[in-house]
N, C-alpha and C positions, 0 to 999 in steps of 0.2 A: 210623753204623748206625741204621736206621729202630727206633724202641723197636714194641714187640709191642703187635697189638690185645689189648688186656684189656675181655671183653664184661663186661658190667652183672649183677649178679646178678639170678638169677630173683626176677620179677614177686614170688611168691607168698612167698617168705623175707624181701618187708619186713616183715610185720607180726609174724612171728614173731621180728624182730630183738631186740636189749638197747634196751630204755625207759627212759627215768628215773622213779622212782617218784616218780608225781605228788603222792601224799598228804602227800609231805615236804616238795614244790618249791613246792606254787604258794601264794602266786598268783607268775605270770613275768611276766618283763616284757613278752615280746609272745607271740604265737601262735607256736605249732611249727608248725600247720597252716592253711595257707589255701588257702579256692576261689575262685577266680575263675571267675565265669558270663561268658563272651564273647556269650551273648546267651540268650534263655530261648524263642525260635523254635526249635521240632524240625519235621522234616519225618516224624516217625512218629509216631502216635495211639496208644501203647501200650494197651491195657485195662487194665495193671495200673500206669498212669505217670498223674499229675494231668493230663498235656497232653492226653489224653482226654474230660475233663471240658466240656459243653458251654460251662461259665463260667468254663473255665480264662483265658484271656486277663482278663478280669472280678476275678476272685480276684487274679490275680498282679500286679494294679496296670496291667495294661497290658505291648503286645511291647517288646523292647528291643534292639538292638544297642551294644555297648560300642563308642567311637571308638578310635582311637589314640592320640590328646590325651588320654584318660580315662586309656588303660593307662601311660602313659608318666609320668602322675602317680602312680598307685598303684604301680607299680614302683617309683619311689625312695622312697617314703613304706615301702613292704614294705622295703627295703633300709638304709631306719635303723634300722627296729627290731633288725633284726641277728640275730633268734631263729628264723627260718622253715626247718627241715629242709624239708618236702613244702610244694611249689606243687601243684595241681589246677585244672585248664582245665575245670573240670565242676563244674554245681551243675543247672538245669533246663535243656531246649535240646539242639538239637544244636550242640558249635563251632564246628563248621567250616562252620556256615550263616553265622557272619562273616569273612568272606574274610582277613579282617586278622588270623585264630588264628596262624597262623607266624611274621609281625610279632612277635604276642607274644611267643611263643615264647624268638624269636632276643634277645629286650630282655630278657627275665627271664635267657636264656643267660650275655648278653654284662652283665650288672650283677651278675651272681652272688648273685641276690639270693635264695637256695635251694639247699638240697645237690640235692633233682631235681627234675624239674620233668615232670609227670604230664596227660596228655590223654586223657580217656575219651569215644569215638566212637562212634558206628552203622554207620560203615565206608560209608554209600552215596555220599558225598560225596569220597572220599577216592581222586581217580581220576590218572590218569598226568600232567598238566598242574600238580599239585603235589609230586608222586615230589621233586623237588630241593629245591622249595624245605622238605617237611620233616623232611628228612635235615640238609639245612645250617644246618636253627634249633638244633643242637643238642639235642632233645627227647628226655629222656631212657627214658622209656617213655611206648608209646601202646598203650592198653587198647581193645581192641573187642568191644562187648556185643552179643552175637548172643541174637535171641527167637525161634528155631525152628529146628529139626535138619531140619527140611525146606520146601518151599515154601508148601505149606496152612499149614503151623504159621505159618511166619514170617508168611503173609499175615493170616492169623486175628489174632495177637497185635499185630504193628502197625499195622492198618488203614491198610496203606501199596500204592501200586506199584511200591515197588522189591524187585527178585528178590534171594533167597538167594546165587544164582549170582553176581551181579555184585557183591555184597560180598565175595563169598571170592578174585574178579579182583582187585578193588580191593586187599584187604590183599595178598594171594599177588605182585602186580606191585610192592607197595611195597616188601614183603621181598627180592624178588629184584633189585631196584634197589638198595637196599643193598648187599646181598651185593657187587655185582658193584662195586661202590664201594670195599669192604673197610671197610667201616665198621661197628662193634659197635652202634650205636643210627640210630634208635628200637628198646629192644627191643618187642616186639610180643608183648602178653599176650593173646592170646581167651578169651573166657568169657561161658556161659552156664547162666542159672540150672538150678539141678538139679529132674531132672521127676521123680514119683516112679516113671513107667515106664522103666524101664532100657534099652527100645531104643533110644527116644528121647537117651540121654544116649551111646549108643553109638554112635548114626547122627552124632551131632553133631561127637564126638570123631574119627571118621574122614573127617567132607565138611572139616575145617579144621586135619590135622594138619600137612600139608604149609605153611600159609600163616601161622601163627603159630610163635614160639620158646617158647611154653609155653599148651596150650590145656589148661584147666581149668574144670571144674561151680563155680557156687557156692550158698552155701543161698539158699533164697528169705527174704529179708527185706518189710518194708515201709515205707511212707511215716509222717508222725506220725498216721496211724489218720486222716485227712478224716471230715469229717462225712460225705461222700458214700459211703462206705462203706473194707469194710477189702479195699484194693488187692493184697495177696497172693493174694489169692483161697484163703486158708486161716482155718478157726476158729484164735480166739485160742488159743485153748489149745494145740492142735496144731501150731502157731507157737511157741510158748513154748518148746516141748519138743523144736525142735529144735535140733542141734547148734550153732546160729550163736549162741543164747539162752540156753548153760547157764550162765551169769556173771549170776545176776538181780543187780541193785543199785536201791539205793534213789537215791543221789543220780547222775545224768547226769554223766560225765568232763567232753565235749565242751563246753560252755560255757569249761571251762577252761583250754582248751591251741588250739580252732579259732577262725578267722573266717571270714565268708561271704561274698565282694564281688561282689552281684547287679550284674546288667547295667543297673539303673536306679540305680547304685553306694550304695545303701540295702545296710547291712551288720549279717549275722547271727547269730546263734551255732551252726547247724546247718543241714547239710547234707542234712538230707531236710525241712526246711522251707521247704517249693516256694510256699506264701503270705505268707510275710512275717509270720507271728506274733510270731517272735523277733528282731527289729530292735533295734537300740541304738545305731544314729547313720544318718549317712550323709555320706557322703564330700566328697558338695559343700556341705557345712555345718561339717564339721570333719575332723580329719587325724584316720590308721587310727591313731598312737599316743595321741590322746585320746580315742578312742573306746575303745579296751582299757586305761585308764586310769580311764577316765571313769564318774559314780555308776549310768550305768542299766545297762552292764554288771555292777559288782561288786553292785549289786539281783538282778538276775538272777541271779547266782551264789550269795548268802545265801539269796534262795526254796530254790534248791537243796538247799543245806547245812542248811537246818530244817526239810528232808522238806515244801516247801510246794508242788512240782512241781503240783497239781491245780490250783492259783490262776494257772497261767501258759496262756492257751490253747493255746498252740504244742506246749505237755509233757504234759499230764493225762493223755491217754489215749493217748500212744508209748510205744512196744515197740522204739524203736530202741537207746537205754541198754544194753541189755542185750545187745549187739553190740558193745562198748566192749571195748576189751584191758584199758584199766585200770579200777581200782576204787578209789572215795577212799571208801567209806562210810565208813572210820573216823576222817574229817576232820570237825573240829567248827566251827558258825561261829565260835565263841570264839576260837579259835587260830589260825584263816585271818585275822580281823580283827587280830589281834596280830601279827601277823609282818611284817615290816621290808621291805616287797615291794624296796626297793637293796639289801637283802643276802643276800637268800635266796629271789629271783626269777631265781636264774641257774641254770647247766646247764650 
């Protein structure tokens, strides 16, 4: 007897899931969380994304595509460490601008090197020519970031030519190729940032509700505050004070528990640091478990811990921390230096 599909839970009940409380755990032995950038080329100019930026290519060190020789190394290097819940196909970039994103996919599947394994898209690349191939990577959710409830919007916000309409083909033909497959995944999360005009988040939720399994608003956050300006396109303060911000903390989780594996395999501690501030190895110089072992990460993580975040450029002036589920402020460096990271870096 064929066992029953059992689909994936919704997209949006990860984060509210049971955590381990980090203020007790860390330091761990590897990351819970890793991004992999399959390349930092987007084919959309956001206004409110650094890919915008006339010096963006200048800033990020240069374009990049990740090889398959590359991922196929960090794959089993991810797969010693033994600690990685969430993989993410997303750091700057569109994915699926490296055709080898399913490759991935199916390698991190098939080495189980992650409970799931997560792709956040634009959706315009995403057209019937790869429908199979990624259904059959195993993937277990694929997140699609839409920037306008209508076509002006969308055009205005990504300084792009590709139509609204053919992203909603693009997901809608992916889902219904599933469907027809009987397959539970990718599941297919949409979402777009919340506007504060209410048609707008109405229009959106109806042109996509057919083509996603859970289409949802989210709050507007931002990037680590660019010198170039602040890309919400909201006053700090009215940023602060929304819903996504009401957890202020003084010391940053994310140092603690992510890592970042940019496309130029140069690896970070966060994931909206789109230039490279926060580096602390890279990969073709040393392996991912001596770099999350290693003194300039656990530096970085004491600036942390002695409220000295203003001294790191990458942190001074980000508002992202405070978008963090967890909160260690009541973690001292005294104590984080004393704990036995083989005995009480587990989980």
């Amino acid at each position: 007897m064929q066992s029953p599909i059992i689909p994936p839970a919704p997209y949006s009940s990860l984060r509210a899931g049971q955590r381990i409380d980090l203020a007790e755990r860390i330091p761990l032995r590897g990351p819970l969380t890793i991004y992999v950038e399959p390349t930092n080329i987007c084919n959309f100019k956001c206004v409110f994304c650094p890919e915008s930026f006339a010096n963006y290519k200048e800033a990020a060190g240069g374009h990049f595509q990740m090889s398959l020789d590359d991922f196929k190394t960090i794959a089993q290097q991810i797969k010693g460490l033994a600690t990685v819940k969430t993989l993410n196909f997303y750091m700057m970039g569109e994915p699926f601008v490296n055709k080898r994103l399913p490759q991935f996919v199916s390698i991190a599947k098939k080495e189980a090197i992650a409970e799931r394994v997560i792709v956040t898209s634009n959706g315009t690349l995403i057209k019937p020519n790869i429908y199979q191939d990624i259904c059959d990577s195993g993937l277990d959710y694929l997140r699609i970031s839409i920037y306008g409830s209508n076509e002006d919007s969308h055009r205005a916000n990504t300084q792009s030519p590709f139509r609204l309409a053919q992203i909603k083909e693009n997901i809608l033909g992916l889902k219904q190729f599933r469907d027809k497959r009987g397959q539970p995944h990718p599941f297919i999360y949409i979402k777009m940032l919340e506007s504060a005009d209410a048609r707008y988040n109405i229009q959106f939720k109806q042109l996509f509700s057919e083509a996603g399994d859970e289409v949802l608003l989210e709050p507007v956050m931002n990037w680590n505050d660019p010198e170039e300006g602040n890309l919400s396109g909201l006053a700090k303060d009215t940023l602060l004070n929304g819903r996504y911000f009401l957890a202020k903390k003084e010391v940053c989780p994310f140092p603690f528990y992510t890592s970042v594996i940019h496309s130029d395999l140069s690896v970070s501690v966060c994931c909206v640091d789109w230039n490279k501030q926060t580096v602390v190895g890279n990969l073709r110089r040393e392996s991912l478990a001596d770099i999350w072992k290693g003194e300039a990460l656990r530096t970085f993580q004491l600036t942390h811990l002695q409220r000295k975040r203003q001294e790191l450029n990458g942190c001074k002036h980000c508002t992202y921390l405070h978008t963090a589920p967890d909160n260690i402020d009541s973690l001292t460096d005294g104590v984080f230096l004393a704990r036995d990271i083989a005995t009480l870096g587990t989980f």
